[in-house]
C-alpha positions in Angstrom: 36.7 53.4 -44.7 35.6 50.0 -43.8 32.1 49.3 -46.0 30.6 46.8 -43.3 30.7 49.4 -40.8 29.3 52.2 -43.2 26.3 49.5 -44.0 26.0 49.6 -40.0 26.2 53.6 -40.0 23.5 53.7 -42.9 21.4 51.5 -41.7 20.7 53.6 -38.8 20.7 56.6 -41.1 23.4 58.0 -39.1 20.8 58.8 -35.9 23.3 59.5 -33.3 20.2 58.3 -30.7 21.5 54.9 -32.3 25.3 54.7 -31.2 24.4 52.1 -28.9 22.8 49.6 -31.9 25.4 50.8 -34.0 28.3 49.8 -31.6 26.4 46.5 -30.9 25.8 45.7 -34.8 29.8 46.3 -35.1 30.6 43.6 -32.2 28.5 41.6 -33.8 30.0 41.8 -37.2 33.9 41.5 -35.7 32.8 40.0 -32.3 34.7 43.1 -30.7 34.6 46.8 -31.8 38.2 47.4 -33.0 39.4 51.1 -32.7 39.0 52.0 -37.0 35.8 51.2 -36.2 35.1 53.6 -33.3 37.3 55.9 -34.9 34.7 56.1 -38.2 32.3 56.0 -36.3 33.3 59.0 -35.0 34.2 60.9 -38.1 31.2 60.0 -40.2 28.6 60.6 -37.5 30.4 63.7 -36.2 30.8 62.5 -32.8 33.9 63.1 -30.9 35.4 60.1 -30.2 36.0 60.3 -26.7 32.1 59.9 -26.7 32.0 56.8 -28.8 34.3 55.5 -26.4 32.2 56.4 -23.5 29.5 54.9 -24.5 31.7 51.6 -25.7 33.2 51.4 -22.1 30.1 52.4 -20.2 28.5 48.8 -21.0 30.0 45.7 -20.0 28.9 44.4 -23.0 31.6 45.8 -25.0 34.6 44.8 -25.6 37.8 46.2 -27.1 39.4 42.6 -27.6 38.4 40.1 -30.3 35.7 37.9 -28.6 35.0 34.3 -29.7 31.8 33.8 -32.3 30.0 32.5 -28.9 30.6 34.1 -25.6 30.0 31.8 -22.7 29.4 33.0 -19.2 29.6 30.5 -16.3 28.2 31.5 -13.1 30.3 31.3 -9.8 27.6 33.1 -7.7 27.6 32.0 -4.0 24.4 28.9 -4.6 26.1 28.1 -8.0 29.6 27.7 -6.5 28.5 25.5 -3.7 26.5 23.3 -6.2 30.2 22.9 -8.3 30.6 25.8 -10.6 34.5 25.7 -10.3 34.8 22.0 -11.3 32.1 23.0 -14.2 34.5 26.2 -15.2 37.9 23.8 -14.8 36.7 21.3 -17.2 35.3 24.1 -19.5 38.8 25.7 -19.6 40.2 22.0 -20.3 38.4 21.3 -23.3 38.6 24.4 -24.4 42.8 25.4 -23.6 41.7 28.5 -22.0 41.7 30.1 -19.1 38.7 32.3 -17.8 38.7 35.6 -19.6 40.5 33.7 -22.9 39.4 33.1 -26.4 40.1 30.1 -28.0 42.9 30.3 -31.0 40.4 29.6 -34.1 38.0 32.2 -32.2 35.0 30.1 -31.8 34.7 30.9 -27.6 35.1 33.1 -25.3 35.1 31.8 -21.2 34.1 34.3 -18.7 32.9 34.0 -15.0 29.7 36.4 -13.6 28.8 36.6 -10.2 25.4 35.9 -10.0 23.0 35.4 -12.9 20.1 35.3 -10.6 19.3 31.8 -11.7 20.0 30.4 -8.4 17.5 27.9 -8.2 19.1 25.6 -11.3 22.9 26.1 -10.5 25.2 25.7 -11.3 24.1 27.8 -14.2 26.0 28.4 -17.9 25.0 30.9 -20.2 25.9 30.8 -23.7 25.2 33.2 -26.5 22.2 34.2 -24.5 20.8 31.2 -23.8 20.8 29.9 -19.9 21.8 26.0 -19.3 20.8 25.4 -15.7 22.0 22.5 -13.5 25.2 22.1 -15.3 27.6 19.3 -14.2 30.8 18.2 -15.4 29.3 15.4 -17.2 27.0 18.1 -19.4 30.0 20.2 -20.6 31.2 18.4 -23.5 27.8 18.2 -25.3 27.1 21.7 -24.1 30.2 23.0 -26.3 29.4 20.5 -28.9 26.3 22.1 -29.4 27.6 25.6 -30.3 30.3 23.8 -32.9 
């Protein structure tokens, strides 16, 4: 049994109305929930399984590959797009040698797209960690990922 993930269990005190924070806490500790993990979940809280994974698939949030420590999102919604999202996500997967939907090698990033993050007004917009960057241009992507370094 994996301690890290019993400290997540315990500090919870096993409330199965908590799977949700629990799962979260474990992405957060391994940046993805790995299947152990789900799997003792599962076991030491007495759920089956196939609903731990229910709830892990049911939000988009999840994931069941390792993510990078910081998960950027870059918008290619419809006003952001027009304003130059795609040359924003091409240089973004240049510095980075990824492709959308890849993690860097040493695991520091993770490059998705979204459809619309209903910031329409400052697009092209980036969001990293949480944290929107609005009006992105090519010029702003280099000190944007040297920011989160």
């Amino acid at each position: 049994m994996d301690e890290k993930v019993s400290a997540i269990i315990n500090k919870y005190n096993g409330d199965r109305g908590q799977l949700v924070s629990i799962l979260q806490d474990i992405q957060a500790e391994y940046y993805y929930l790995p299947k152990e993990a789900l799997i003792q979940v599962s076991e030491t809280m007495a759920i089956p399984v196939s609903q731990v994974y229910n709830m892990a698939t049911f939000f988009k949030a999840f994931s069941f590959e390792p993510r990078g420590k910081h998960l950027i999102n870059v918008c290619l919604g419809t006003a952001c797009h027009v304003r130059g999202a795609i040359r924003v996500l091409e240089i973004m997967e240049r510095c980075l040698s990824i492709k959308r939907g890849g993690t860097t090698k040493d695991h520091k990033f993770t490059l998705q797209t979204v459809n619309c993050m209903g910031c329409c007004a400052v697009g092209p917009a980036v969001k990293v960690d949480g944290e929107y960057f609005g009006e992105m241009s090519t010029d702003k992507v280099d000190n944007l990922l040297t920011k989160f370094e």
